[in-house]
C-alpha positions as CSV (number, residue, x, y, z in Angstrom):
1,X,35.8,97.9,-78.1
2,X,37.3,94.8,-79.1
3,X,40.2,93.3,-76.7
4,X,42.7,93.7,-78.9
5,X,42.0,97.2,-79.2
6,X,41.2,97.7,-75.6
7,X,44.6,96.3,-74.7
8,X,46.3,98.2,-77.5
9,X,45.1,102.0,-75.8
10,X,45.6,100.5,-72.5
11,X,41.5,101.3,-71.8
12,X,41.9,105.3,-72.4
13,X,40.3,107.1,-75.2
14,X,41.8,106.7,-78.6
15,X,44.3,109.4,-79.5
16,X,42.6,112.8,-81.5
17,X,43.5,113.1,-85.1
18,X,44.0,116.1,-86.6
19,X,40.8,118.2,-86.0
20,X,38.0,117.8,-89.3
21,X,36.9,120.1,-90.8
22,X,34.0,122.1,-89.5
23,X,30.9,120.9,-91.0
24,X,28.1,123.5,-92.1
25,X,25.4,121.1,-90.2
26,X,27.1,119.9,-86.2
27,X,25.1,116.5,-85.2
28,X,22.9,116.7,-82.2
29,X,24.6,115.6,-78.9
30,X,22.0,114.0,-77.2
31,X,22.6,113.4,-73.2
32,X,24.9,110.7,-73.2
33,X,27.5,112.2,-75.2
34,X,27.1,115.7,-73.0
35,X,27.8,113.4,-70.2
36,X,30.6,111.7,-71.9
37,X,32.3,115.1,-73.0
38,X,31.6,116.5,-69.0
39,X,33.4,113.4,-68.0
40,X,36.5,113.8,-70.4
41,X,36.7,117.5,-69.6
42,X,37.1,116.7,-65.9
43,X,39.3,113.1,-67.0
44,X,40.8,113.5,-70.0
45,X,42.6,110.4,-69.3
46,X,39.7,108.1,-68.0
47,X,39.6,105.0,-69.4
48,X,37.1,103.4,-72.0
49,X,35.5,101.3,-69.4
50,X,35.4,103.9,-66.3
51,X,33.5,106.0,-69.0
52,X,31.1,103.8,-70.1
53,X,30.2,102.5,-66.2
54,X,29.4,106.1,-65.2
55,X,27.4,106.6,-68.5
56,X,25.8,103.7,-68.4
57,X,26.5,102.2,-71.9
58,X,28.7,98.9,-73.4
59,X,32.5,100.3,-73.8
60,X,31.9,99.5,-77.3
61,X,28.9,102.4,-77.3
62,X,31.6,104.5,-75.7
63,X,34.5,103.9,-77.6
64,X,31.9,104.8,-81.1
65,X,31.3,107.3,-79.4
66,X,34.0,109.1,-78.3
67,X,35.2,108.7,-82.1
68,X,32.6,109.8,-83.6
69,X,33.1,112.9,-81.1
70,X,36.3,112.9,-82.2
71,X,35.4,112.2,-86.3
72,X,32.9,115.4,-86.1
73,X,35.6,117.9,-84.3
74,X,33.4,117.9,-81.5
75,X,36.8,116.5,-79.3
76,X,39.5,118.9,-80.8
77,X,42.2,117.0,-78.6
78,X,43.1,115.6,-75.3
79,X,45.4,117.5,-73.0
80,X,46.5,118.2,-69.5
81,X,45.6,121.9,-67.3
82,X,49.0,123.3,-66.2
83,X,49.8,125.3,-63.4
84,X,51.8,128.1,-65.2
85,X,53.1,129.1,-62.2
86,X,54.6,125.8,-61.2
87,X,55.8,125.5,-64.8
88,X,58.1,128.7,-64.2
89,X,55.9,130.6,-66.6
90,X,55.2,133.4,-63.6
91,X,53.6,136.0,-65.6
92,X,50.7,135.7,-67.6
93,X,48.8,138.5,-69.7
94,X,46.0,138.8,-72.1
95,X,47.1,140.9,-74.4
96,X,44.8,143.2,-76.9
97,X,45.4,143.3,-80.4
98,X,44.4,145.8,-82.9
99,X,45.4,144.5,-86.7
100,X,45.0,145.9,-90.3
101,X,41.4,145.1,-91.9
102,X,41.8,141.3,-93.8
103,X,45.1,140.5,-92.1
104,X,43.4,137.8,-89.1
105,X,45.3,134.5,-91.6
106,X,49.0,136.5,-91.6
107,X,48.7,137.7,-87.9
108,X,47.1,134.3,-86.7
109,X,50.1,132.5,-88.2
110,X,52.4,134.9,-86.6
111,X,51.4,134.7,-82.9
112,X,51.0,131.1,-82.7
113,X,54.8,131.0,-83.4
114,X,55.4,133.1,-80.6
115,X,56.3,131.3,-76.9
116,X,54.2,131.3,-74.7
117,X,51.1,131.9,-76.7
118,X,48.3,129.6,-75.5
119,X,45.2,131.1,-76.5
120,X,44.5,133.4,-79.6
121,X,41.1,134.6,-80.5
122,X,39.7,137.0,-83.4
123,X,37.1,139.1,-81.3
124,X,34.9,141.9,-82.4
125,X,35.0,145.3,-80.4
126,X,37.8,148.0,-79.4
127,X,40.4,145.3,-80.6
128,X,40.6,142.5,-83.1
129,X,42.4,139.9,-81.4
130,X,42.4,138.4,-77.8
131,X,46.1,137.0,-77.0
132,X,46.9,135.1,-74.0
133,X,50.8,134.7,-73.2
134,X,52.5,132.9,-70.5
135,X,56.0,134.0,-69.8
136,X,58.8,133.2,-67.6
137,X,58.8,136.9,-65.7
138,X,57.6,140.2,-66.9
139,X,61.2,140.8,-68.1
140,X,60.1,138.3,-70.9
141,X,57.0,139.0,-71.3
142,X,57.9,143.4,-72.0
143,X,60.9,141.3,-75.0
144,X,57.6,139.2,-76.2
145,X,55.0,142.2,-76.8
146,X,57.8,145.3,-77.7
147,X,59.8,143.7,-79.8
148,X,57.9,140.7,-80.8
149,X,54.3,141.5,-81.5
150,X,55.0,145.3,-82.1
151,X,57.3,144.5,-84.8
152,X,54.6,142.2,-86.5
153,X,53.5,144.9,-90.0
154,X,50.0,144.2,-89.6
155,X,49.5,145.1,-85.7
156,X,48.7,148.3,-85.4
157,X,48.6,148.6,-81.8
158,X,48.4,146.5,-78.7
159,X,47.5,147.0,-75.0
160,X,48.6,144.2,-71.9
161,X,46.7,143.0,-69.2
162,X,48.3,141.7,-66.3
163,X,46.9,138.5,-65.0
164,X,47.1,138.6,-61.0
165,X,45.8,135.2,-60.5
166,X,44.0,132.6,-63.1
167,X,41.3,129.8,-62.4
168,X,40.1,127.2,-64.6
169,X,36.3,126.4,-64.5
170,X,35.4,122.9,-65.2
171,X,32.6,121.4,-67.3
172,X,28.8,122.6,-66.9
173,X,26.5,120.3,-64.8
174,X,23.6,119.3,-66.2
């Protein structure tokens, strides 16, 4: 990475674009770039040069790197883990979604307008869609599913799960 640059990011990774397009044919990651995506799930903000030491490449080999991650969608994004519960979002669900057949774009577009939405999936199975909500009490979260996402045309019905307590697993090991 030139200096300029270097000095211009302050040595972390270069800001994610808008995510491309998924391609029909994903390159092959070979073993550095597995390491370098462990590393940046664990770091998100380590810098260019603390990336390329513990890979053992020239920042510059990094930096292209990281882009071209980044160019081929394999890097969606850079963002921080929150502790919900320290956020005062105290109740979290996963809530099930059953929709009309061909309705996933309408519905999709729907939930991720709603707060507190944070994870949306189109599943196959009992249900259609996999929503997880963070809310600020149940109080909130009873307003969000009965008269948000119950009033939504295309859901047909829904079913909550309570999440007791959440962990987040980190990046595979090699």
């Amino acid at each position: 990475m030139p200096d300029e640059q270097m000095a211009n990011s302050g040595g972390q990774p270069p800001a994610a674009p808008a995510p491309a397009p998924p391609s029909s044919a994903a390159r092959p990651l070979d073993t550095i770039d597995r390491s370098i995506l462990r590393m940046l799930q664990t770091d998100g903000r380590a810098s260019i040069r603390s990336v390329a030491e513990r890979v053992h490449v020239s920042r510059a080999n990094a930096y292209a790197r990281i882009n071209r991650l980044i160019d081929d969608g394999v890097i969606r994004g850079f963002s921080a883990l929150i502790d919900q519960e320290r956020a005062g979002q105290g109740a979290s669900a996963y809530i099930t979604l059953k929709i009309v057949q061909n309705s996933w774009r309408t519905v999709r577009k729907q939930l991720t307008a709603l707060p507190g939405a944070t994870h949306i999936a189109l599943v196959s199975g009992d249900f259609d869609v996999l929503l997880l909500v963070h809310t600020k009490d149940n109080r909130e979260l009873r307003e969000l599913v009965l008269t948000r996402i119950q009033s939504i045309p295309e859901v047909l019905s829904t079913r909550t799960l309570l999440v007791f307590e959440e962990t987040d697993l980190g990046p595979e090991e090699d």
